[in-house]
C-alpha positions as CSV (number, residue, x, y, z in Angstrom):
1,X,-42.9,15.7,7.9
2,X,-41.8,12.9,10.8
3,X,-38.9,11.4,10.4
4,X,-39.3,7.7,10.9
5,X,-36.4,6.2,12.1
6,X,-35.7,2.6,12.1
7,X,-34.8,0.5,14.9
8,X,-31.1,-0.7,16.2
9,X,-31.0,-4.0,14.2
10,X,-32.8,-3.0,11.1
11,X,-29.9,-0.3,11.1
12,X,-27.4,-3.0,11.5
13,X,-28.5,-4.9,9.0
14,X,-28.4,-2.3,6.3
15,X,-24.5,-1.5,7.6
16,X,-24.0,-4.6,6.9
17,X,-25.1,-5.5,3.5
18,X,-23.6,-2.4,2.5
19,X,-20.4,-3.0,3.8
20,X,-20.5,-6.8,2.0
21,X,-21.8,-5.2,-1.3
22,X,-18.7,-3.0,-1.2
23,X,-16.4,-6.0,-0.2
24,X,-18.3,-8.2,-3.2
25,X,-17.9,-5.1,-5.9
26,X,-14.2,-4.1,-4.8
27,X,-13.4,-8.2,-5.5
28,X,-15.3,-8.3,-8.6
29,X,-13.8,-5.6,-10.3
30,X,-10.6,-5.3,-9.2
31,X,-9.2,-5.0,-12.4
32,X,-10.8,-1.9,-12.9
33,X,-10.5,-0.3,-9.1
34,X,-6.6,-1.5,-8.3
35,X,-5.1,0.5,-11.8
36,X,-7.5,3.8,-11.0
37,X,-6.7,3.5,-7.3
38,X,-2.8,3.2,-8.3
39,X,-3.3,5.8,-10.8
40,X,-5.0,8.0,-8.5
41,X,-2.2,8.5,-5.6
42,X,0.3,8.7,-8.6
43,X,-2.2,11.5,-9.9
44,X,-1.5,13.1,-6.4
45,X,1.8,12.8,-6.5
46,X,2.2,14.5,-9.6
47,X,0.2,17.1,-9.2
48,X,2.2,19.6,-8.2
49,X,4.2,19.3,-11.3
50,X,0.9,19.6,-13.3
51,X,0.2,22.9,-11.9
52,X,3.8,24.0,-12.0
53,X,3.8,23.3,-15.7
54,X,0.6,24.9,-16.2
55,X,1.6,28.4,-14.2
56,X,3.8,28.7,-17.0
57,X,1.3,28.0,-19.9
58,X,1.8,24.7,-20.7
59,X,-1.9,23.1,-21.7
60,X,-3.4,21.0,-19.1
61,X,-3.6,18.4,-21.7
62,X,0.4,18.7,-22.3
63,X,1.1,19.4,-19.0
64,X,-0.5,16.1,-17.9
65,X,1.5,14.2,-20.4
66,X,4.6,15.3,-19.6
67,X,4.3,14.9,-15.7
68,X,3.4,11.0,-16.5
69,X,6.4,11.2,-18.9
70,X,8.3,12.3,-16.8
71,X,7.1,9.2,-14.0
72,X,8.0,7.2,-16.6
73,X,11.2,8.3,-17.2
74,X,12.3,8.5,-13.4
75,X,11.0,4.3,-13.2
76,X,13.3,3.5,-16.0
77,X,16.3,5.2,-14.4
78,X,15.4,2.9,-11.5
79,X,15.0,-0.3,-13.3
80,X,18.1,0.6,-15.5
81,X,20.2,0.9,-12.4
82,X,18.9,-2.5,-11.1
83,X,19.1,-3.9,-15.1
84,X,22.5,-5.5,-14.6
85,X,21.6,-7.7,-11.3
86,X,18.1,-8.6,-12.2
87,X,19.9,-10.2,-15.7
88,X,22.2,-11.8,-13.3
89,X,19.2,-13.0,-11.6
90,X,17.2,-14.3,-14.1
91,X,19.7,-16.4,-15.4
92,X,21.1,-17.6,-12.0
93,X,17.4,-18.2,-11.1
94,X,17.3,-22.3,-12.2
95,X,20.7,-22.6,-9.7
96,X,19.1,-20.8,-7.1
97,X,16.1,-22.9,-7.1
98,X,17.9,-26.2,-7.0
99,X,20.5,-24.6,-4.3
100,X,17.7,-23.6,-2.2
101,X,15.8,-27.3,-2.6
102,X,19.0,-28.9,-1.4
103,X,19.2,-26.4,1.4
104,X,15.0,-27.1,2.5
105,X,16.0,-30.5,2.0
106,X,19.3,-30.2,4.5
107,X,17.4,-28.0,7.0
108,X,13.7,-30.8,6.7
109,X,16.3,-33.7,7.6
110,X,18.0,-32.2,10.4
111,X,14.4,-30.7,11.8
112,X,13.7,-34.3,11.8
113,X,16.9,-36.1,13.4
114,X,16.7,-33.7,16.2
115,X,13.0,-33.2,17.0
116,X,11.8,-36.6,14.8
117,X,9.4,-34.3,13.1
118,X,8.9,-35.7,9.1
119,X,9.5,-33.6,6.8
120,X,5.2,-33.7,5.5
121,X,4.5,-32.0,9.3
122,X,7.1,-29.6,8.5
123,X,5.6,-28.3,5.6
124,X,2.1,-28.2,7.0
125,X,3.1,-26.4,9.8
126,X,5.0,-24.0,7.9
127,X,2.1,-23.4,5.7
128,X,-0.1,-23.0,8.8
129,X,2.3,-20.6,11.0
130,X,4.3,-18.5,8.2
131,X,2.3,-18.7,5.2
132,X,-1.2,-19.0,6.1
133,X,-1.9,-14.5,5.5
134,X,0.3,-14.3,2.5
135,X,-1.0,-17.6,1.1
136,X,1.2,-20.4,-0.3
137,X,4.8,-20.0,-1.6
138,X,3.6,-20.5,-5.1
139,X,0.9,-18.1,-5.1
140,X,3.1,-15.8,-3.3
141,X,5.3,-15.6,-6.1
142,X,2.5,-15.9,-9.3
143,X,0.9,-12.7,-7.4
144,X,4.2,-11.1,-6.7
145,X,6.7,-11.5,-10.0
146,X,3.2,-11.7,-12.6
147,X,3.7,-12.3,-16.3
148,X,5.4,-10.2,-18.5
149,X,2.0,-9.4,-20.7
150,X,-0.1,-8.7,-18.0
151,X,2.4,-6.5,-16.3
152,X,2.6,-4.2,-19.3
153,X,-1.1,-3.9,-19.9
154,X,-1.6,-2.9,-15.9
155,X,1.2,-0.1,-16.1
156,X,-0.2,1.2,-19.3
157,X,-3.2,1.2,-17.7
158,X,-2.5,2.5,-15.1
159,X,-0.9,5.3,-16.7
160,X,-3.8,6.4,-18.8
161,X,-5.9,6.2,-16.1
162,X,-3.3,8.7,-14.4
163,X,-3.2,11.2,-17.3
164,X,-6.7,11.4,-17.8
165,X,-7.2,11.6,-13.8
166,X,-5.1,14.9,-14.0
167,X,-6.5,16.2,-16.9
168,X,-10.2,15.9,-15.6
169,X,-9.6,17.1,-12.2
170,X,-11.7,19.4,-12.1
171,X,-14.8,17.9,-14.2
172,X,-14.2,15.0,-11.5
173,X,-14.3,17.5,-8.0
174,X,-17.3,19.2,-9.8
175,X,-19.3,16.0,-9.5
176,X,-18.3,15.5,-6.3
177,X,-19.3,19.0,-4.8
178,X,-22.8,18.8,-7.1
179,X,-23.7,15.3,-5.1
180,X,-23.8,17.0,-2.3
181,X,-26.8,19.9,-1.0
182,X,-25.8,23.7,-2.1
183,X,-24.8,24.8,1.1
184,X,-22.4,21.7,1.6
185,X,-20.2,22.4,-1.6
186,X,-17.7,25.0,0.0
187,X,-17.3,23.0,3.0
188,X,-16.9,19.8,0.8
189,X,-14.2,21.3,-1.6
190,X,-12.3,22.4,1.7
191,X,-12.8,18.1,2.6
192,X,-11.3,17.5,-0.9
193,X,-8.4,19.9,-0.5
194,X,-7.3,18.8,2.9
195,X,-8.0,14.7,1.5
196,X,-5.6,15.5,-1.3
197,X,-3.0,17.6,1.0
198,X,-3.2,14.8,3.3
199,X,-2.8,12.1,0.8
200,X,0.1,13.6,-1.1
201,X,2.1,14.0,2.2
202,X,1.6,10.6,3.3
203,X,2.5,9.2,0.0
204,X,5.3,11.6,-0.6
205,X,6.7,10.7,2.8
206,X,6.6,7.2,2.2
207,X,8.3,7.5,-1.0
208,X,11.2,9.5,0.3
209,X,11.2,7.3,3.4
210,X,11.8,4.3,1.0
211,X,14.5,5.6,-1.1
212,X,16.2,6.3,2.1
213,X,16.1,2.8,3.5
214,X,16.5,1.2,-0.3
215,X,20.0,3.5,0.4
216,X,20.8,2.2,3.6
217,X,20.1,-1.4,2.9
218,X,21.8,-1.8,-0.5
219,X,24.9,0.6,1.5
220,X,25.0,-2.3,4.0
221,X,24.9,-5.1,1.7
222,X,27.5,-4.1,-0.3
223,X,29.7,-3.8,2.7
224,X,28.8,-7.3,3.8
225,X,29.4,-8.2,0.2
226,X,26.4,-9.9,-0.4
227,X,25.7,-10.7,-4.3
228,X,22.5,-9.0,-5.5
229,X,22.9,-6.1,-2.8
230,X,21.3,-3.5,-4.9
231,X,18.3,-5.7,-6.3
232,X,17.5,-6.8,-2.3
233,X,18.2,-3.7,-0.6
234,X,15.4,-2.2,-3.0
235,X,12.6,-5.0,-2.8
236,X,13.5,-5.1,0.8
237,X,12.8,-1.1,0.5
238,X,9.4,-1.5,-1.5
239,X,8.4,-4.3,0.7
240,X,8.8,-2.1,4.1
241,X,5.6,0.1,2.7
242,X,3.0,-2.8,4.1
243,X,3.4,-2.5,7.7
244,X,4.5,-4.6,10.0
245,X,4.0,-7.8,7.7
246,X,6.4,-6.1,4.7
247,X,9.5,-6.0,6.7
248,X,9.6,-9.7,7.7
249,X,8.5,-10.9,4.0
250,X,11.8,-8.8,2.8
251,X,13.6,-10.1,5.5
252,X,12.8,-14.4,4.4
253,X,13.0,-13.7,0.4
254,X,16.4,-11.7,1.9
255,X,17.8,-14.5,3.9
256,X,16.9,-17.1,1.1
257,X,18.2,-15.5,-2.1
258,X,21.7,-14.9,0.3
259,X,21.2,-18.6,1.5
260,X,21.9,-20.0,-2.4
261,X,24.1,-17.6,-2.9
262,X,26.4,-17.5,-0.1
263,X,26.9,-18.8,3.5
264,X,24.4,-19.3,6.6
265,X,26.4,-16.5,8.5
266,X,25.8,-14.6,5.2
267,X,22.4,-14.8,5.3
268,X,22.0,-14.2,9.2
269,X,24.0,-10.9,8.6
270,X,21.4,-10.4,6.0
271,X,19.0,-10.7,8.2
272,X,20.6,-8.7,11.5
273,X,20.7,-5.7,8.7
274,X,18.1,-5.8,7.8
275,X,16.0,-5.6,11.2
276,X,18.3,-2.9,12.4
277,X,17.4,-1.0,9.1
278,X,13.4,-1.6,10.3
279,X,14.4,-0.2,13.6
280,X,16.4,3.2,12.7
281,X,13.5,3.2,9.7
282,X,10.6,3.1,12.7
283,X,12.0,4.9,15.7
284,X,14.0,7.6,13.5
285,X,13.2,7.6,9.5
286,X,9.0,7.6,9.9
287,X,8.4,9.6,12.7
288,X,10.6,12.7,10.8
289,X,9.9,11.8,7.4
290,X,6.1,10.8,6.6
291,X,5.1,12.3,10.3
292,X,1.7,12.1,11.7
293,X,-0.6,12.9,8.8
294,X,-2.4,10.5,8.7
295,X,-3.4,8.3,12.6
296,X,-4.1,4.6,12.2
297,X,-4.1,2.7,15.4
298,X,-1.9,-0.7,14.7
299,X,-4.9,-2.9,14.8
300,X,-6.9,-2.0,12.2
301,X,-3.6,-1.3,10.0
302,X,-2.9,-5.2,10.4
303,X,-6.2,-6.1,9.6
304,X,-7.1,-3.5,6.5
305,X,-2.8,-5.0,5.6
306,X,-4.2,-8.7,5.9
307,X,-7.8,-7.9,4.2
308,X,-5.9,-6.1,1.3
309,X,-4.3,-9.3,1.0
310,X,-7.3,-11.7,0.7
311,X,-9.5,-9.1,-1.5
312,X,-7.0,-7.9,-3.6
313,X,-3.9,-9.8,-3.1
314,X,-0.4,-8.5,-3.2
315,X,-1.6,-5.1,-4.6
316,X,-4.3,-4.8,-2.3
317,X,-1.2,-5.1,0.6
318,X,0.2,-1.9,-0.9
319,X,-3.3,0.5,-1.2
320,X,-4.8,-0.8,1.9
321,X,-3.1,2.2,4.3
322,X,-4.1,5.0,1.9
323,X,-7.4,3.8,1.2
324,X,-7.9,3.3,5.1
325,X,-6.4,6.8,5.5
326,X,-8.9,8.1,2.9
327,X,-11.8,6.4,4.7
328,X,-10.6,8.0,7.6
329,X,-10.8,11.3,6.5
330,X,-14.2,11.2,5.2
331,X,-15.2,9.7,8.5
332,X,-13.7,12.6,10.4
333,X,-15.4,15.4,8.9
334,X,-19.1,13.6,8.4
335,X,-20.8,13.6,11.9
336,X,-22.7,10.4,11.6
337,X,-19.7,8.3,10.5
338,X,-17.3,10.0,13.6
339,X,-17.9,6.5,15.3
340,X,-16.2,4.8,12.8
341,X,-13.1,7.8,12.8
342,X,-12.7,6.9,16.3
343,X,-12.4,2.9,15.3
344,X,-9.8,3.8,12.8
345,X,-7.8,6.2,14.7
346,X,-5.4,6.0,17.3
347,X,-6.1,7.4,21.2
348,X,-5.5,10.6,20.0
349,X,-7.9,11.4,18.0
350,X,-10.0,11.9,20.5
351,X,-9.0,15.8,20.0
352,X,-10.2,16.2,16.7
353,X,-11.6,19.1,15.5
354,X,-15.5,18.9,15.2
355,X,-16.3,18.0,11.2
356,X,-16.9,19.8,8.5
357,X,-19.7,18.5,7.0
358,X,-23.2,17.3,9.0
359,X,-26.2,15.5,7.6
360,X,-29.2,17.4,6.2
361,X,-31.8,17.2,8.8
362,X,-35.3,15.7,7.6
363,X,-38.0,18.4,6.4
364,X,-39.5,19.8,9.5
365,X,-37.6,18.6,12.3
366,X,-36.2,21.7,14.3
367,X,-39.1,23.8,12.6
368,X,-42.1,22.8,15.1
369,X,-40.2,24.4,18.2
């Protein structure tokens, strides 16, 4: 049989319908794909408890119930330790708003006695230059803090979708390996294995990496004596997971909620703290602690950080570096996609290992030598 091979653009074309298609499906149901992807690097994460559980012949069923239980439990210790200052938030929220309209207000009319800018420019501008990726303060907020209802239902959701990820594990690799042709399933299982190794380091890592900076910044803040030191040491902690545009959206909502609450020096000591954090965190904290599991060259991390954002919003901010990682390990080990590997990756990679899976050539070709 010939294969017939189509030409450059006709290529290009199908690349890029199917990379719209995906974009148009991923937006369409993201109500569906943010709670299983959520559920699924939890799933990883708890694996290893799954599997401890079962060596000691606990059910799969059970053992999957109790790992999620036991998620659970460790998230309400968390929020239990914050309870106290997010009740003193909440109900100092409506004095916060008016002291931080009085403070825009104050900072608008001395931007405009001193550079006769209006206070209308102001706000375009600022919409423009700091809000124009994360979208406008409003939305920020509505996408950030989301209702109460809809809250729930997405963490109970995501939570079945967790159990019944680890309890189906292995009907779910199964179908994986039985997509693929019969002499690509052991090297395919070996792609899962390292994917999920991979994965739960990376996640791990960051978790541990954020619990140690959530330490260090709620440490400093109660030594600078700044009022809701625990709550913003720990957003400014879950924050610092989106790259590079994470650590300055800590450091504003930072410098603001200390602005209403205290003084201008206050909040620029706030702010100083904060950015030294980011620097021990880069140059010492992520190097040690997550490693180099996972290359992504600073490029596409900003743009997958920024797409995340537009597709999926502030959730999508959060998944787009493991997705991209996973992408990035499929693309490594299937020889057609290396091209896009090398996009994704950093200079190094370069010295990968040649890939574990390759294409089924056509019938005949290699046969009429």
């Amino acid at each position: 049989m010939n294969e017939f091979k189509l030409p450059f653009n006709a290529r290009l074309t199908f690349t890029l319908l199917s990379i719209i298609l995906l974009i148009y499906i991923g937006h369409m149901a993201s109500e569906i794909i943010i709670p299983l992807l959520f559920a699924l690097l939890i799933a990883i994460m708890l694996l290893p408890v799954v599997h401890a559980l079962e060596k000691i012949r606990f059910p799969r069923g059970l053992a999957s119930f109790i790992a999620v239980l036991l998620f659970v439990i460790v998230i309400l210790l968390i929020m239990l330790l914050m309870g106290k200052q997010m009740q003193s938030f909440i109900s100092d929220f409506p004095d916060l708003q008016r002291k931080l309209t009085t403070t825009i207000d104050e900072l608008q009319e001395w931007v405009n006695t001193k550079f006769h800018i209006n206070s209308s420019t102001q706000i375009t501008y600022l919409e423009k230059a700091a809000l124009g990726t994360l979208g406008t303060a409003t939305s920020f907020i509505s996408q950030t803090f989301l209702s109460l209802s809809s809250l729930m239902i997405f963490i109970v959701f995501v939570l079945l979708y967790t159990f019944f990820i680890l309890f189906y594990r292995s009907r779910l690799v199964s179908f994986l390996v039985h997509l693929f042709n019969d002499r690509h399933r052991e090297k395919l299982q070996i792609v899962i294995e390292r994917t999920r190794y991979i994965i739960k380091s990376y996640v791990g890592g960051l978790m541990i990496e954020m619990v140690v900076v959530a330490i260090l910044n709620t440490v400093v803040f109660l030594i600078l004596g700044i009022k809701y030191a625990i709550l913003l040491g720990v957003m400014a902690a879950i924050f610092n997971i989106i790259p590079y545009i994470g650590i300055f959206t800590a450091l504003i909502i930072s410098m603001l909620v200390t602005l209403t609450t205290g003084t201008p020096i206050a909040a620029l000591q706030v702010g100083i703290a904060l950015f030294l954090v980011h620097l021990l965190d880069s140059n010492v904290l992520l190097p040690r602690i997550v490693g180099s599991k996972v290359k992504i060259n600073a490029l596409v991390t900003i743009i997958a950080v920024v797409m995340g954002n537009m597709l999926w919003g502030i959730p999508g901010m959060f998944l787009a570096i493991p997705v991209i990682a996973i992408i990035k390990i499929i693309c490594e080990n299937v020889e057609y996609m290396n091209p896009w590997a090398i996009l994704l990756g950093d200079e190094e990679s370069k010295h990968r290992k040649k890939p574990l899976i390759k294409p089924t050539p056509p019938e005949g070709e290699g046969s009429s030598k």
